[in-house]
C-alpha positions as CSV (number, residue, x, y, z in Angstrom):
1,X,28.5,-22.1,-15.7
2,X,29.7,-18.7,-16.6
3,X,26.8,-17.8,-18.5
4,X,24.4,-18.5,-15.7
5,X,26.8,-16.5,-13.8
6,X,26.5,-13.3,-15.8
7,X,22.4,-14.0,-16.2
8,X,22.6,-14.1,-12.1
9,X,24.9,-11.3,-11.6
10,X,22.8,-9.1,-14.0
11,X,19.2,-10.2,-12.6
12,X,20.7,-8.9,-9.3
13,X,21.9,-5.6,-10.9
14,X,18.1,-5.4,-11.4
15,X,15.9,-2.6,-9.7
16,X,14.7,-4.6,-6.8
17,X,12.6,-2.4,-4.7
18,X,9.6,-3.3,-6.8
19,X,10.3,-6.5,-6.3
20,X,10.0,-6.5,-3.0
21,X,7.2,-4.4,-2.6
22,X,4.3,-6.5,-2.2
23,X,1.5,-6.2,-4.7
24,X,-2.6,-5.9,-3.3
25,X,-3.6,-5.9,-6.8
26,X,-6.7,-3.6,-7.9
27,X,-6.1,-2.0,-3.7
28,X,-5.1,1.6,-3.8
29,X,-3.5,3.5,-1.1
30,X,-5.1,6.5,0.5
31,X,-3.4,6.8,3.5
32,X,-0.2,6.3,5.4
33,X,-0.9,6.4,9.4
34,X,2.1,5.6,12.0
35,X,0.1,3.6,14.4
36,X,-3.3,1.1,14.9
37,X,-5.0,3.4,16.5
38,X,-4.9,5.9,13.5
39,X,-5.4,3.4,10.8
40,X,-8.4,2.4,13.0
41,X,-9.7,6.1,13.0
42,X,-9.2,6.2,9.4
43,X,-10.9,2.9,8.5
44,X,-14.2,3.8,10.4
45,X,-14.4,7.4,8.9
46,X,-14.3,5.4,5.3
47,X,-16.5,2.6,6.7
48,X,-19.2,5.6,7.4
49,X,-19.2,6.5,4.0
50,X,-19.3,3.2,2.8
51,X,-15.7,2.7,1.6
52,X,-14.6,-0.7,2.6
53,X,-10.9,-0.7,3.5
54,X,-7.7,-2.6,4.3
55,X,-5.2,-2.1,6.1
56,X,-1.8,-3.2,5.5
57,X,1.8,-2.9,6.9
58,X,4.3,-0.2,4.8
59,X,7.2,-1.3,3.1
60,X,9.6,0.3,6.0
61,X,7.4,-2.0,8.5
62,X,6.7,0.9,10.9
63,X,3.9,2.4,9.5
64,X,0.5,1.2,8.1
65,X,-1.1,2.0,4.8
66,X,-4.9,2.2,4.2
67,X,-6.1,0.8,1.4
68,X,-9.4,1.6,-0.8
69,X,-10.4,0.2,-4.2
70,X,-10.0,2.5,-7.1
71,X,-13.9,3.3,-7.6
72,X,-13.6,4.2,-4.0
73,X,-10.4,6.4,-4.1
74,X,-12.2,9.6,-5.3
75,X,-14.8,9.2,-2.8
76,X,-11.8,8.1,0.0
77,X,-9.9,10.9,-1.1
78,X,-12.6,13.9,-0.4
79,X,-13.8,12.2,2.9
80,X,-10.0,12.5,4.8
81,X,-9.1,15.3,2.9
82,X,-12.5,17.1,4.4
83,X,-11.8,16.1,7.8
């Protein structure tokens, strides 16, 4: 019993704030907005360039993060960044 207490007590020592991030696997982000509207704007200016997108709530829960998939970040990146 006191062993599974130490392995417990040390897993919870553990950095946790990956673990509680939640993983989109290959998805990068490209963008942070603070509202639908903006991740809307965002997600039609990389739909015209043919960057599919998703969008997906930030870890804090107030924001919203666009998401592009790494052969698509380069491309992502120079379309907002030329806005």
């Amino acid at each position: 019993m006191a062993l599974l207490a130490l392995v417990l007590m040390w897993a919870s020592s553990l950095d946790t704030d990956k673990a509680h991030r939640k993983d989109y696997g290959l998805l990068r982000e490209v963008a942070t907005v603070p509202s639908a509207r903006a991740a809307r704007f965002v997600e039609e200016r990389l739909q015209a360039v043919g960057v599919p997108t998703t969008t997906v709530p930030s870890d804090d829960g107030e924001r919203l993060r666009v998401l592009v998939f790494p052969a698509d970040q380069a491309m992502a990146a120079r379309t907002l960044l030329g806005d």
